[in-house]
C-alpha positions as CSV (number, residue, x, y, z in Angstrom):
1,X,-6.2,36.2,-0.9
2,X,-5.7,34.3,2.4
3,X,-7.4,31.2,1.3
4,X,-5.2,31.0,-1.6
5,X,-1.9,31.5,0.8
6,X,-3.5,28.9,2.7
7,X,-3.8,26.6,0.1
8,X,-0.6,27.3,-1.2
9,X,1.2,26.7,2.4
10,X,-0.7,23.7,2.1
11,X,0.4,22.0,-1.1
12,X,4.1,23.0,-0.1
13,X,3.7,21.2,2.8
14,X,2.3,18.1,1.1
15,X,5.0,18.1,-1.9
16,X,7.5,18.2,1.1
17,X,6.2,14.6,2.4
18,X,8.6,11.9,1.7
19,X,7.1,9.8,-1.6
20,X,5.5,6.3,-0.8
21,X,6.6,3.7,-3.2
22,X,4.6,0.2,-4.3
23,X,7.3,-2.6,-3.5
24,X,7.0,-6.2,-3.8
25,X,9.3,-9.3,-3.1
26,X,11.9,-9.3,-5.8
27,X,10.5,-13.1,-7.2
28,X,7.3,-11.2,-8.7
29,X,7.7,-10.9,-11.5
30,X,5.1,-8.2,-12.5
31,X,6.5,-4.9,-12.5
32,X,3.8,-2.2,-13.7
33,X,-0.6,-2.6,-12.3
34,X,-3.0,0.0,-12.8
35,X,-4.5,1.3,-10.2
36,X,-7.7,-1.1,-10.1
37,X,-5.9,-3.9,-9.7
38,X,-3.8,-2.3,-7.1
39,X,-6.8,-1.6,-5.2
40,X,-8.3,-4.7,-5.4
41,X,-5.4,-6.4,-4.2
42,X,-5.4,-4.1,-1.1
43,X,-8.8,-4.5,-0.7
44,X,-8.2,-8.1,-0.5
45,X,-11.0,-9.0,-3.4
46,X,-8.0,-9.8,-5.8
47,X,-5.9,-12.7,-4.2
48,X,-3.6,-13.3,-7.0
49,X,-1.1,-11.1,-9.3
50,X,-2.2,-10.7,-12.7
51,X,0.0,-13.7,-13.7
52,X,-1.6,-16.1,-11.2
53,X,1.0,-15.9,-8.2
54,X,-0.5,-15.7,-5.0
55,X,-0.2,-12.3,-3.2
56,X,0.3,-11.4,0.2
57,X,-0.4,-8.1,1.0
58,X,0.8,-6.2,4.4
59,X,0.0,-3.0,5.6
60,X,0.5,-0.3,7.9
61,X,-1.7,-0.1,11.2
62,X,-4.8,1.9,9.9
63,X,-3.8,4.6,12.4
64,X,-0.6,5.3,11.0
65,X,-0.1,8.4,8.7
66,X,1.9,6.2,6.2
67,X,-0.8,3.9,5.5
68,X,-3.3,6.6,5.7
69,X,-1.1,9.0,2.7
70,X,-0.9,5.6,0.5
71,X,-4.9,4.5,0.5
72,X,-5.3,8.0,-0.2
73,X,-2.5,8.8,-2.7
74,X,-2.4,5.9,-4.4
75,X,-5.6,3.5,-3.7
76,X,-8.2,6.6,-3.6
77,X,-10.1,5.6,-0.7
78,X,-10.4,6.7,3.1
79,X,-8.1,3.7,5.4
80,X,-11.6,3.4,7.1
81,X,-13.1,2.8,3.9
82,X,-10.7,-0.4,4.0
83,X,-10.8,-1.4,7.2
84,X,-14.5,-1.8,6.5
85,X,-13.6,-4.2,3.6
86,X,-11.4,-6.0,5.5
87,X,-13.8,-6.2,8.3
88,X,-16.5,-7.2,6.2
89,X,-15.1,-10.6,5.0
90,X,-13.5,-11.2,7.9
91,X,-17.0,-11.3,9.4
92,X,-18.8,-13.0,6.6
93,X,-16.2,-15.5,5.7
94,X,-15.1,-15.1,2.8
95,X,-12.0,-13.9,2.8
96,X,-9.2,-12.5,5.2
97,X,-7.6,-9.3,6.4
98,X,-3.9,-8.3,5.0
99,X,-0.9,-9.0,7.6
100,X,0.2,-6.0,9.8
101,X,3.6,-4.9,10.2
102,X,4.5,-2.5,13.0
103,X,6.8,-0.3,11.4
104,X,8.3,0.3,7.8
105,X,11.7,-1.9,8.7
106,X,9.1,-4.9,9.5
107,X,7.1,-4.4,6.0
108,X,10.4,-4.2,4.3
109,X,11.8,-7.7,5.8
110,X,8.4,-9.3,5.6
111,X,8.3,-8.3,1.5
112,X,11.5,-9.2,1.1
113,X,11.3,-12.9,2.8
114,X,7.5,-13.8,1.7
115,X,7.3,-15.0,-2.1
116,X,4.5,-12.7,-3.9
117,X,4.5,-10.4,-0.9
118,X,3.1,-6.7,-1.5
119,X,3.2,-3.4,0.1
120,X,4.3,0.5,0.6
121,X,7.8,2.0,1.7
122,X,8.8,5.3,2.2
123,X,11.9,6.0,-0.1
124,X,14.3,6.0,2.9
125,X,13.4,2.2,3.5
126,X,13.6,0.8,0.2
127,X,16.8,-1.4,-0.8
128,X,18.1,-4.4,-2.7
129,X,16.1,-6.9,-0.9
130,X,12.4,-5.6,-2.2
131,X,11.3,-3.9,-5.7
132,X,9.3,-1.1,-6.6
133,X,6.2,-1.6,-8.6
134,X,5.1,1.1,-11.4
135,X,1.7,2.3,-11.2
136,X,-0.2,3.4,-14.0
């Protein structure tokens, strides 16, 4: 009985947690990606929209709990998991890390000034200047 109140406190809180939305910069022109291509975008293994458009992907500090609720939500992996991605090409060569932002007003001005630009809002920071992506 208490580890079901528990659980129950616990999925309240969750479902109280403002939603995280995929937004890009309003000349993409792709408006719905599954969630593979999503993650391999983030993951910085895809470099290009499925039409061919470069994207440039920016993210959250690893540390902060916004970026740590979307790899988890909607990407399916641990930030560290990422990070170690990242890391790893960094290292190797072969590719490059995603720009970070500082804060969620940064994120939205970058997306909404850098052509094929791609990233994650909370719902209070999304506006005209940026557009949300569907995920399926």
């Amino acid at each position: 009985m208490l580890i079901g109140c528990f659980l129950l406190a616990t999925s309240q809180a969750i479902a109280r947690e403002p939603a995280i939305f995929l937004v890009a910069n309003p000349d993409v022109t792709i408006n719905l990606l599954n969630r593979d291509t999503v993650r391999a975008i983030f993951a910085m293994r895809q470099r290009t929209w499925p039409n061919g458009q470069a994207a440039r992907v920016f993210v959250l500090d690893s540390n902060n709990p916004i970026h740590a609720r979307f790899t988890k939500e909607h990407l399916s992996v641990y930030p560290h998991q990422l990070q170690l991605a990242w890391d790893r090409m960094v290292f190797s060569g072969t590719g490059q890390a995603p720009d970070r932002v500082s804060s969620q007003l940064e994120m939205r001005d970058r997306i909404a000034n850098t052509p094929g630009a791609l990233g994650y809002l909370e719902r209070e920071y999304l506006d005209d200047s940026i557009q949300i992506i569907s995920m399926d």
